[in-house]
N, C-alpha and C positions, 0 to 999 in steps of 0.2 A: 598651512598653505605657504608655499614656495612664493617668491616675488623678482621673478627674474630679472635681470642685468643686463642688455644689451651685451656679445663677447667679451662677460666677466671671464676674468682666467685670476685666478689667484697660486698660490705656492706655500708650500713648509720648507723652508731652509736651513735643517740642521748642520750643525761643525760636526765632524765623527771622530770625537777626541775621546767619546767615551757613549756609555746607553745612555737613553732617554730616562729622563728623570721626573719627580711632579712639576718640577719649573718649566720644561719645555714641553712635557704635555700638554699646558694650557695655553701656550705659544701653537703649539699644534691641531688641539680642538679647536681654540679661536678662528685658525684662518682655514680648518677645513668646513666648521660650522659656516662661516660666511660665505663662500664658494657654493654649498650645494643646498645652501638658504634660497641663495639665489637664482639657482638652476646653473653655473657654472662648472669649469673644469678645477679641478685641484691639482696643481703639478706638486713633484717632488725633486730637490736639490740638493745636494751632497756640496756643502761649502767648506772643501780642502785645501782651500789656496795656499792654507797655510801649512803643509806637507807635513811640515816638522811635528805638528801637535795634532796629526791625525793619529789615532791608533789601531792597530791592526783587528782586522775583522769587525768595526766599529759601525762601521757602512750597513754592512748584512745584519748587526743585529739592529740597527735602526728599522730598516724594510721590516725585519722579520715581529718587531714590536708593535709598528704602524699597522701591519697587519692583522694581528691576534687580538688586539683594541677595536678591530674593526673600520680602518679607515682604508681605501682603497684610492688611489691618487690616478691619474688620466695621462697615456702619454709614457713616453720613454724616460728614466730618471737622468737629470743633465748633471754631469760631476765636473766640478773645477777645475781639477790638476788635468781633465780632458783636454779643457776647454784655452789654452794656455793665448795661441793665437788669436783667438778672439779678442782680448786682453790687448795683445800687441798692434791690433789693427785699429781696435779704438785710439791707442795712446799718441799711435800716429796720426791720426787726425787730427787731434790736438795739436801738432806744430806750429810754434809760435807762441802758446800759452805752457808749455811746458818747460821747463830748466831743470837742471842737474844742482845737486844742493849736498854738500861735504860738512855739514852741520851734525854735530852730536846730539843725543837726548840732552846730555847734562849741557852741552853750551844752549841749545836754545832753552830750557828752563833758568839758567842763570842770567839768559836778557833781560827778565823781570816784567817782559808785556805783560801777561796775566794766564790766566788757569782759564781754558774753556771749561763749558757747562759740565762735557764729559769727562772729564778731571784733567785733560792734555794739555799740557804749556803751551799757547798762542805761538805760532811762527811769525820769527820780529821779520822776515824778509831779509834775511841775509846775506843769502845767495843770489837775490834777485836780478841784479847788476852785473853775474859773474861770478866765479870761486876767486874768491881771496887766493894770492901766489903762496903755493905750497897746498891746497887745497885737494885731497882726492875727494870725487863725484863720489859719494853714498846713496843717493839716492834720489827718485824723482819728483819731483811737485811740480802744480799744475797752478798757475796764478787763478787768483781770484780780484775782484774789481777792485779799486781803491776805496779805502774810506771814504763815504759819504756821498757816492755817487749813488744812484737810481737802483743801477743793478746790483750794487753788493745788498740788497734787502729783499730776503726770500721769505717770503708768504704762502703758506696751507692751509689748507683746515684738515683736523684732526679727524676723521670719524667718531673717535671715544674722547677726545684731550681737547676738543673744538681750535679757533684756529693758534697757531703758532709761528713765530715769527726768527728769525738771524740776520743778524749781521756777518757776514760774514768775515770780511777782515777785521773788523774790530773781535767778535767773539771765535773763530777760528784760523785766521789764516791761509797761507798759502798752504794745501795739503797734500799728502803724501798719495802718486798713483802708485810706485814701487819703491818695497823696501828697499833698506840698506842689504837686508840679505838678501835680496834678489826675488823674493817672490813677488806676485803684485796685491795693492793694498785692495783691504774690500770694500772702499769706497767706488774703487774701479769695477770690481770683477760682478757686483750686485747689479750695478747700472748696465753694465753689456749685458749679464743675466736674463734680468727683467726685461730690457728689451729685445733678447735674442727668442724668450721663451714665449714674449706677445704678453707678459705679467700686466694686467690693467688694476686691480687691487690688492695692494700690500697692507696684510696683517702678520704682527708680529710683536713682540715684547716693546715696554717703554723705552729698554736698556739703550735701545735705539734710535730713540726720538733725537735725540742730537745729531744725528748723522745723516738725515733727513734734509736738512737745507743745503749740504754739501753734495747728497747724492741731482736731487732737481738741480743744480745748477750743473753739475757734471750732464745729467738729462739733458739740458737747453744746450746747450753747446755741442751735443754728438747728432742733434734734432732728434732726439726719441721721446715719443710722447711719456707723459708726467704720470704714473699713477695715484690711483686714490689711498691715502694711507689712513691706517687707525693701530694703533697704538695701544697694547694694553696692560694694566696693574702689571710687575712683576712678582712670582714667591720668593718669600724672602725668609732669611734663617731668622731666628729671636731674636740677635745683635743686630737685625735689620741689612745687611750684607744678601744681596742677591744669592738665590738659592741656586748652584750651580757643582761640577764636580768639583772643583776648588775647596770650595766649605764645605763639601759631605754627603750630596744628595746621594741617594741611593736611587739605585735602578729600580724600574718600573717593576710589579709583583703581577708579571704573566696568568700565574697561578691563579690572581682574582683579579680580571679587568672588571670586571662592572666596576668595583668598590673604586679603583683607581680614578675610572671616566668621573665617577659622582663628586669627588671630591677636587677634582681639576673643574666639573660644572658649575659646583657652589663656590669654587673660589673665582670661576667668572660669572657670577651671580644671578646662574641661573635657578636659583635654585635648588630642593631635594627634590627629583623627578620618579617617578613611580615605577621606573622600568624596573624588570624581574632578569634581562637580559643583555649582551649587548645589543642584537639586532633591536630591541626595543628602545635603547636607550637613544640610539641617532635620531631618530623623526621627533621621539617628545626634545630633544635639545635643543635640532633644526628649528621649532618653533619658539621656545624658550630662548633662543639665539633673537630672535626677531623681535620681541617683545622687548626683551633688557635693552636692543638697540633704538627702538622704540622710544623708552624711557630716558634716554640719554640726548634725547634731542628736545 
C-alpha cells in the first residue's frame, strides 16, 4: 500500500560522464522507490554543468538504461548545460553576498584553516575584503555568516542519517557559486534545480551529505522552500573508496536487469524479493521500500 505525500515530486540526478553503474543504481532505485512509495512524481536530470567531464552519447544511454530497468520518470528531462541562465539570475540575486576571489586550490590549502568533512580545504576568507593588488578574479563565492553567530548553524533531519548539523564557516567556508573555469558550481546549479523543478524530496547517496548545509542555506536566502532530504549508504569498492567510474565500476548488464535490481535492493536492505520479473519486481520493492523506512525510525 502506497502512503501518499502531499505534492511529493522527487528526482534522479545523474552526471553523464559515463553509464549507470551498481553505485548509482541504488542512488536511482532509492529515490525513484520513495517517489512512487508515495504516490508522487519522479523527475529526471542530466547534471552537466560540468561540460568538460560529460561524455558523448552518455545522456541517452542513461534514458535508455532507466528505461530497460523499468523505471519511467514524469515530465520533461531538465539538462544543465540548458539551463545556464537560470544559474545567472540566481547569482544575481545574490548581490551583496557575493565577491570575486583570485585564490588558488594550493594557496588556500596552505592557509592551514582545516580540511572540511568532504575532504575540501576550509576558505580562510581571503578575498573577502577585496583582491590583494595584483590579484586576478578566479572565481566566485558567496559569503556565509560569521563564526558563531545564529545563522552560520544549519540543522536537518536526515530521513535515513536522522538529524545532522554545520557549521558553516568554521567547517566550510565561504564557497564557491562559479568556478575558476568558468562553469557554475553544483552547489548553485542543484538549488535553482530543485527549486525550478518544484523538487520537495531529495534522495540521493551519502557522498552528498556534506553539501547539504551549504545547499539550505544557498535555499534561504534565494527564499525557495527547503526539501526533505535522506541520504543513503554508498557502494563502495573492497579498499573502501566509493564505487564510481574512477575505480572501475562496470556498466549496468541490460542483458539481466532482474539480477541487477535485486542486488542494488539487497544492498538497500530490502531484501531478496520474490519477483520472477522486472514488472514484478517494482510493487514487492515499493513496499519493501516502506517497511526498511519504517524500521529506521
Amino acid at each position: 500500500m502506497n502512503h501518499p505525500v502531499e505534492h511529493y515530486v522527487g528526482r534522479f540526478a545523474p552526471s553523464p560522464s559515463g553509464p549507470l553503474h551498481a553505485g548509482s543504481l541504488v542512488a536511482a532505485m532509492a529515490s525513484y522507490l520513495d517517489a512512487k512509495a508515495h504516490d508522487g512524481r519522479w523527475l529526471l536530470r542530466m547534471e552537466d554543468i560540468d561540460e568538460a567531464r560529460s561524455a558523448a552519447g552518455a545522456a541517452a544511454d542513461i534514458v535508455h538504461t532507466l528505461a530497460a530497468l523499468g523505471m519511467q520518470w514524469d515530465g520533461p528531462i531538465r539538462v544543465q548545460s540548458e539551463s545556464l541562465p537560470d544559474y545567472q539570475a540566481a547569482c544575481a540575486r545574490l548581490d551583496g553576498l557575493v565577491y570575486p576571489c583570485g585564490c588558488t586550490r594550493r594557496e588556500i590549502a596552505d592557509s592551514g584553516v582545516g580540511i572540511a568533512a568532504d575532504g575540501a580545504a576550509i576558505y580562510p576568507g581571503t578575498c573577502r575584503a577585496g583582491l590583494a593588488p595584483g590579484k586576478i578574479a578566479r572565481a566566485l563565492r558567496v559569503r556565509v555568516p560569521d563564526a558563531g553567530t545564529a545563522s552560520e548553524f544549519i540543522q536537518f533531519e536526515d530521513r535515513w542519517l536522522g538529524r545532522q548539523s554545520q557549521y558553516l564557516a568554521r567547517e566550510a567556508g565561504d564557497f564557491v557559486l562559479k568556478r575558476a573555469d568558468g562553469y557554475w558550481a553544483y552547489q548553485l546549479a542543484v538549488v535553482v534545480d530543485d527549486a525550478l523543478q518544484g523538487v520537495t524530496h531529495v534522495v540521493r547517496g551519502a557522498d552528498l551529505l556534506e553539501s547539504t548545509a551549504r545547499q539550505i542555506y544557498l535555499q534561504r536566502l534565494l527564499g525557495y522552500p527547503v526539501p526533505v532530504y535522506l541520504h543513503v549508504p554508498l557502494v563502495c569498492t573492497a579498499d573502501g573508496e566509493k564505487l564510481s567510474k574512477q575505480h572501475g565500476a562496470q556498466a549496468l548488464d541490460l542483458q539481466q536487469p532482474l539480477p541487477e535490481l535485486q542486488r542494488a535492493a539487497g544492498f538497500l536492505g530490502l531484501g531478496t524479493l520474490p519477483a520472477t520479473s522486472v514488472a514484478d519486481f517494482w510493487p514487492q520493492a515499493q513496499q519493501a521500500w516502506l517497511q526498511r523506512l519504517q524500521q529506521q525510525r
